[in-house]
C-alpha positions in Angstrom: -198.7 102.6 -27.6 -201.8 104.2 -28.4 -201.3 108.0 -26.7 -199.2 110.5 -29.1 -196.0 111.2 -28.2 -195.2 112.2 -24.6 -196.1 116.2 -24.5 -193.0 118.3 -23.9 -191.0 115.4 -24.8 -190.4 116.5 -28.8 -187.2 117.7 -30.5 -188.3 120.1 -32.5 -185.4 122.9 -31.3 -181.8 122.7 -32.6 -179.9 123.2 -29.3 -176.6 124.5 -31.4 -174.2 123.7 -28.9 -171.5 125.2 -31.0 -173.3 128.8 -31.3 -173.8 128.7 -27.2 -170.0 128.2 -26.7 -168.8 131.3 -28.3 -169.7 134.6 -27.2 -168.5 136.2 -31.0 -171.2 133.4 -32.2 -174.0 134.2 -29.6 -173.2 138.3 -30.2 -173.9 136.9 -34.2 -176.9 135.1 -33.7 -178.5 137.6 -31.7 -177.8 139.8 -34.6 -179.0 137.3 -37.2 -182.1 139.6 -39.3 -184.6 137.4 -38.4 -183.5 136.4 -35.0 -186.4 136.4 -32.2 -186.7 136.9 -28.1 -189.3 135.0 -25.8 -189.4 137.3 -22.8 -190.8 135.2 -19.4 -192.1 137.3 -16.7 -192.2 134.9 -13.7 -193.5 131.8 -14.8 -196.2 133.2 -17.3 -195.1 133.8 -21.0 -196.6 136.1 -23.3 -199.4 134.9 -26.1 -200.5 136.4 -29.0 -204.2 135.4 -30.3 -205.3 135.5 -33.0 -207.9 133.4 -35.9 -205.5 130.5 -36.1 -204.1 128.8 -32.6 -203.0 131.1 -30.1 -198.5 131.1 -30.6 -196.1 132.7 -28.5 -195.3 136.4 -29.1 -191.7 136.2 -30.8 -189.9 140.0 -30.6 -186.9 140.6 -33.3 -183.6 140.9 -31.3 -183.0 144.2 -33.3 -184.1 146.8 -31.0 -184.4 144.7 -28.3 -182.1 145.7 -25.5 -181.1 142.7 -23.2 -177.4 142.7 -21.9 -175.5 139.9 -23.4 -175.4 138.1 -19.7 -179.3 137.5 -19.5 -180.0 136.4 -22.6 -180.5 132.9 -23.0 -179.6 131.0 -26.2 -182.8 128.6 -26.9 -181.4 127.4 -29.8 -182.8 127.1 -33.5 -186.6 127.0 -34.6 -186.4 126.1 -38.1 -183.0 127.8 -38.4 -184.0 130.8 -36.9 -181.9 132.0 -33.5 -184.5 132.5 -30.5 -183.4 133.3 -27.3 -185.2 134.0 -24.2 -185.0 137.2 -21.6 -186.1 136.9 -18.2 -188.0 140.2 -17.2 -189.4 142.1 -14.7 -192.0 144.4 -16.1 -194.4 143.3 -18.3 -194.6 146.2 -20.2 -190.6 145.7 -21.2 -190.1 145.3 -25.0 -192.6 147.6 -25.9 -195.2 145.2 -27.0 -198.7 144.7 -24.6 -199.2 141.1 -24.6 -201.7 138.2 -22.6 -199.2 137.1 -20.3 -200.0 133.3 -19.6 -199.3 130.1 -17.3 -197.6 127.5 -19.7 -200.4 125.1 -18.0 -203.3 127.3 -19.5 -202.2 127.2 -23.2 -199.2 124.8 -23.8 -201.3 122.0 -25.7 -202.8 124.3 -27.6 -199.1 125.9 -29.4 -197.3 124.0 -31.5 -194.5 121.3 -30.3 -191.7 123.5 -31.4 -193.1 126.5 -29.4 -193.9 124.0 -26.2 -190.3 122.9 -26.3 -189.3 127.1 -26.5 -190.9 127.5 -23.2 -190.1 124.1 -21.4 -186.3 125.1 -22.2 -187.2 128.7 -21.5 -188.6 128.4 -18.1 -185.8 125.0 -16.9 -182.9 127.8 -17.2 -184.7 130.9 -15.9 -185.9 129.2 -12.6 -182.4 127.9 -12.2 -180.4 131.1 -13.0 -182.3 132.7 -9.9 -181.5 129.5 -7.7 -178.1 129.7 -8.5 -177.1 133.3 -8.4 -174.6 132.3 -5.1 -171.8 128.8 -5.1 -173.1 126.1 -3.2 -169.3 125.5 -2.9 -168.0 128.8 -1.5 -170.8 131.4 -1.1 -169.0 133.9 -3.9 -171.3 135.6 -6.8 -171.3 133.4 -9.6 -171.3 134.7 -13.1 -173.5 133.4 -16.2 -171.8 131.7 -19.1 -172.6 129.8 -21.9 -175.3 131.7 -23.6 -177.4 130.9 -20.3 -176.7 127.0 -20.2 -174.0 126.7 -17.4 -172.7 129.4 -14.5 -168.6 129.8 -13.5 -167.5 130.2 -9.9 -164.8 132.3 -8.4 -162.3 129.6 -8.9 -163.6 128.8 -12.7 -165.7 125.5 -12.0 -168.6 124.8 -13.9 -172.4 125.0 -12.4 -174.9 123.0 -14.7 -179.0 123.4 -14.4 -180.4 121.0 -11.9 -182.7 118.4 -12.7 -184.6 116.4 -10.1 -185.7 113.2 -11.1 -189.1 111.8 -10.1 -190.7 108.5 -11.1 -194.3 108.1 -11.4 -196.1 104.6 -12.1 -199.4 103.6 -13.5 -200.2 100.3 -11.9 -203.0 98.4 -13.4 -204.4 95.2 -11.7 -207.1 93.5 -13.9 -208.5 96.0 -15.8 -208.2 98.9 -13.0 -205.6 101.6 -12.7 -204.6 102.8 -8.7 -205.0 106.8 -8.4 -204.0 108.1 -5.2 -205.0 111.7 -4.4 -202.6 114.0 -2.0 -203.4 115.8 0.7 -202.6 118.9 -0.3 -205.3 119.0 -3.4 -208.8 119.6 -3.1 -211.1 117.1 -2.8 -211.7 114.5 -5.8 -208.3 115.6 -7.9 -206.5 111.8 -8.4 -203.2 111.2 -10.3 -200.8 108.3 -10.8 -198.7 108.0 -7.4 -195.2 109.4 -8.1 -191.7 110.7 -5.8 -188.5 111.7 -6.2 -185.8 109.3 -6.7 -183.2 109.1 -3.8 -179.6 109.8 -3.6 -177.9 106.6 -4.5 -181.1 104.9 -5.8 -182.0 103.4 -9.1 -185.3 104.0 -10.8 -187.0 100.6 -10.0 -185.6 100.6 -6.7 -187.3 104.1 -6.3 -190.4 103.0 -7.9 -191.2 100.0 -5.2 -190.0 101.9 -2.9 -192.7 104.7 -3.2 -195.5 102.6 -4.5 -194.8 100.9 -1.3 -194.4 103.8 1.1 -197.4 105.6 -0.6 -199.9 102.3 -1.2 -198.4 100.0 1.1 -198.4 97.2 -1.7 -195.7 95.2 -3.6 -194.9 95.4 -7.7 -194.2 92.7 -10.3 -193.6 93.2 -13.7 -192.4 96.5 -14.0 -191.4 98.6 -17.2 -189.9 101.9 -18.6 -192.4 103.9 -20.7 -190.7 107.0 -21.1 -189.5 110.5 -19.8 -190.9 114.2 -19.7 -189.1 117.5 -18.8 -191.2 119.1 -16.5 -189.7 122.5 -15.2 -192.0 123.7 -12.9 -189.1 124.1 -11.6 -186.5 121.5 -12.8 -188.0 118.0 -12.2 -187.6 114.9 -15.1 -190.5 112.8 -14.6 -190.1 109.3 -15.3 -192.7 107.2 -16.4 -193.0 103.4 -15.6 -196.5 101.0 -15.6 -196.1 98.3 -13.5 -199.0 95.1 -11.9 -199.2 94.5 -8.4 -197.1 91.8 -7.4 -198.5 88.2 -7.2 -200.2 87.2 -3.9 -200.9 91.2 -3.2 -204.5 91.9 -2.4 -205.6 95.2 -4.0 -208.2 96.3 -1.4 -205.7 95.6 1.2 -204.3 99.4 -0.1 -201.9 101.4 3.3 -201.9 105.0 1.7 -199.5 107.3 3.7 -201.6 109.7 5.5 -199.0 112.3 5.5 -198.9 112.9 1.7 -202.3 110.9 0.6 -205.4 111.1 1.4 -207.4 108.5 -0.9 -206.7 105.6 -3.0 -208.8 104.4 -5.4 -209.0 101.6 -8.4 -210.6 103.0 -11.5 -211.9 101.3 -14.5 -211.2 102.7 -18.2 -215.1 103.8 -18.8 -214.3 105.9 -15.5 -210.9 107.4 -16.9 -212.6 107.6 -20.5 -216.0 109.7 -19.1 -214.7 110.6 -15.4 -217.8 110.7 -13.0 -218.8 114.5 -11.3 -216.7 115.2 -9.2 -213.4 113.5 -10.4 -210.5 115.8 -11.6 -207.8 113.5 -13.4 -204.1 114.8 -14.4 -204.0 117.6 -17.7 -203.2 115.9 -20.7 -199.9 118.2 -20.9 -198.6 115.6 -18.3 -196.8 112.2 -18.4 -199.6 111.5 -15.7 -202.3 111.9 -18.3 -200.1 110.8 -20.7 -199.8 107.4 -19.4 -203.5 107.3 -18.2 -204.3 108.2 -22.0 -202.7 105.5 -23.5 -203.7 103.0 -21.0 -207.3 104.0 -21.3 -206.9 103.7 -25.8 -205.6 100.2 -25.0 -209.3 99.3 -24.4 -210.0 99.6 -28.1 -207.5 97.6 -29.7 
């Protein structure tokens, strides 16, 4: 492969699964000296700029006030315990801060910090999605420094993840972009969908390649994953070639969710032409376009 490594997709935090299990070693850690606090307000987090990269804006614990059932144990950076505090003033902590989308800055903090937020903002959503038991409509209560929920009768409620695949598919030396009908005019992206209950991944992948292009896959093959919780989707990425026999022009987009289809070359994904908005680099969708477009040069 040619791209870096799949943004978002790093390992940089020590999840510490045995500090998140005890509340005596959660009520440590959050006492640790050095131990830190990423606040989220909505979906934005807060950023500190300064000469260097801009970096997330880390609080000490000490001094903090966060009851012990909203903080949420990140894990480890470098040995250091940071958690995370869902809040709903942006003034609260004391500290004035540029409060941020992750979209806007994310490639530009460092992987460690990317993976803080991605973990950050995956159990936030879900804590206020899952407030109630799907199984019996009783309160639930938080447990687990933040990484799983108990109902009234003691069963366990994990975080939600909805996985999605999304496929590059090349045919001699073009790449299909389709763009949706819900974005504005010229925005293109790999065609992608959630997978369906009792569905594998390449069973998904034809069947929304077919669904969304109206055209048949070949070869088909796994490239790799990427967390993406905006709110709690796992994207999937595969690259696959239009099955033999298939005619490319002879494209069926589903008018209901796309609203163009279009085969473009790598000088048009290298240098796009005015107009065209491709996928953000902090995607597996521009991910995948990026390392298909370096294969050019090898």
């Amino acid at each position: 492969m040619g791209a870096e490594q799949i943004p978002l997709a790093g390992s940089w935090i020590d999840r510490d699964v045995a500090t998140r299990s005890s509340e005596a070693a959660l009520e440590a850690a959050w006492n640790e000296p050095d131990a830190r606090v990423l606040r989220i307000f909505g979906v934005n987090v807060p950023i500190m700029r300064g000469e260097l990269s801009p970096r997330l804006e880390l609080l000490p614990t000490a001094g903090f006030f966060a009851e012990a059932s909203h903080r949420i144990y990140l894990g480890r950076k470098d040995g250091t315990p940071i958690f995370a505090v869902a809040i709903g003033d942006e003034t609260q902590g004391g500290v004035t801060s540029e409060w941020i989308h992750p979209f806007e800055v994310s490639l530009e903090l460092s992987p460690a910090e990317r993976e803080l937020v991605v973990i950050a903002s995956a159990l936030a959503r879900w804590h206020e999605s899952a407030l109630w038991s799907a199984r019996d409509g009783e309160l639930t209560e938080w447990a687990d420094g933040g990484w799983s929920r108990r109902d009234s009768r003691g069963g366990e409620l994990f975080p939600r993840m909805d996985p999605a695949v999304i496929v590059l598919i090349e045919h001699e030396g073009k790449v299909l972009l389709g763009s949706n009908t819900l974005w504005e005019s010229g925005r293109f992206s790999l065609l992608a969908g959630f997978v369906e209950a009792g569905e594998s991944l390449e069973q998904a992948v034809a069947r929304e390649i077919f669904e969304e292009a109206g055209v048949r896959l070949g070869k088909t093959r796994y490239m790799g994953s990427q967390p993406w919780p905006f709110p709690r989707s796992l994207m999937l990425g595969f690259r696959a070639q239009l099955a033999e026999g298939q005619d490319p022009d002879a494209l069926v987009p589903d008018t209901q969710e796309i609203s163009e289809l279009r085969w473009f070359s790598r000088e048009e994904l290298a240098d796009p032409p005015v107009g065209i908005r491709l996928p953000t680099k902090l995607s597996i969708s521009g991910w995948l376009i990026a390392d298909w477009v370096s294969e050019g040069d090898r």
